[in-house]
N, C-alpha and C positions, 0 to 999 in steps of 0.2 A: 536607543539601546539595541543594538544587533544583537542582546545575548540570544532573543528570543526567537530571530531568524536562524541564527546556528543550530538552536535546541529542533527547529522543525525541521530544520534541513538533517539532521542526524535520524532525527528518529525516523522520519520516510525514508530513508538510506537503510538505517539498517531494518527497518522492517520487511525493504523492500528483498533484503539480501537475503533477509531468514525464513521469508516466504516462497522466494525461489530455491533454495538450496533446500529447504527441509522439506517441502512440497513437494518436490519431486523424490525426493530420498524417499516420503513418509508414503506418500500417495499416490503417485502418478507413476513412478516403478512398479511398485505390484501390483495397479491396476492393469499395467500394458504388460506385465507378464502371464497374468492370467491366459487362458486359451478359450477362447470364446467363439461365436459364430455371429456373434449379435453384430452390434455398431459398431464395437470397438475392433474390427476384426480387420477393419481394410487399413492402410497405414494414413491415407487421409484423414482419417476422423480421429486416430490416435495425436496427428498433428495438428489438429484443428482444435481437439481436447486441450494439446499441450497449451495451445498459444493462450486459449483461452482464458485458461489457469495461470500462465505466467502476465499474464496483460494486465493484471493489477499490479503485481511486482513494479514493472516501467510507468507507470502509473503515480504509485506511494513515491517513488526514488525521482522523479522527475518531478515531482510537486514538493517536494521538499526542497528539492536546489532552486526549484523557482521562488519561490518564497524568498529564500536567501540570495539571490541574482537579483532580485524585483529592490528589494531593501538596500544593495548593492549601487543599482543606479538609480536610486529615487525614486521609481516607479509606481504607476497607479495602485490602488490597494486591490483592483478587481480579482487581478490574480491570488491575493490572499483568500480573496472570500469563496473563492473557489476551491484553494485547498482547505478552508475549515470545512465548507460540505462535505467534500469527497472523504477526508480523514474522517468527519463522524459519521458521514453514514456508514463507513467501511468498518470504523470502529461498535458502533452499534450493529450491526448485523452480525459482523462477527461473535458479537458477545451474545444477541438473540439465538444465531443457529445453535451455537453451539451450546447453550444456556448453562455457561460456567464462564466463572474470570479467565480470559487468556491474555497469556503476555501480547501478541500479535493486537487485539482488540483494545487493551490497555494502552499500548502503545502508539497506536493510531487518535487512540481520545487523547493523548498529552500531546498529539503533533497538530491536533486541532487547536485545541488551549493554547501551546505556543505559537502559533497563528494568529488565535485571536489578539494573543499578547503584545504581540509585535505590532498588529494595528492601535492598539491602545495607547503603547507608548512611543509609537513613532509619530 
């Protein structure tokens, strides 16, 4: 049943999108507007910052297509078990730091589940 690859390939997708786009809208804009003298003062370290913070985005969005590419051509399950990891640690962390329900965290534990799912009934 591929339902289960499409559901993790979506949810990495879009989390992957709403992490990038609001992340920097929410955070990473007024933090590099701020005027500082500290670390964030030289343009390296602000782009160093950036990648850093966006590196989970390409991360979620690529592990999601891979799940669905993998299931695509029959391929081994490694790669799934790979992205249940990453989807729950990244989902439980997120929901530790921030220690409230978020959508981003929530939706990383259901692209785990639908991972798991997809190894279950394939």
């Amino acid at each position: 049943m591929m339902l289960f690859a499409y559901v993790a390939a979506l949810l990495g997708v879009v989390v992957a999108i709403a992490h990038y786009v609001i992340g920097y809208r929410v955070v990473l804009q007024p933090l590099f507007r701020e005027q500082t003298s500290g670390i964030l003062a030289a343009k390296p370290m602000r782009d160093l910052t950036w990648t850093m913070f966006q590196l989970h985005s390409l991360v979620w969005a690529a592990l999601g297509i891979a799940v669905l590419v993998n299931r695509w051509q029959g391929g081994s399950d490694l790669i799934v078990y790979l992205a249940i990891l990453i989807f729950t640690v990244s989902g439980l962390g997120n929901l530790l730091v921030l220690r409230r329900p978020h959508p981003g965290g929530i939706m990383l534990l259901f692209a785990a589940a639908a991972s798991a799912a997809d190894i279950i009934f394939n």
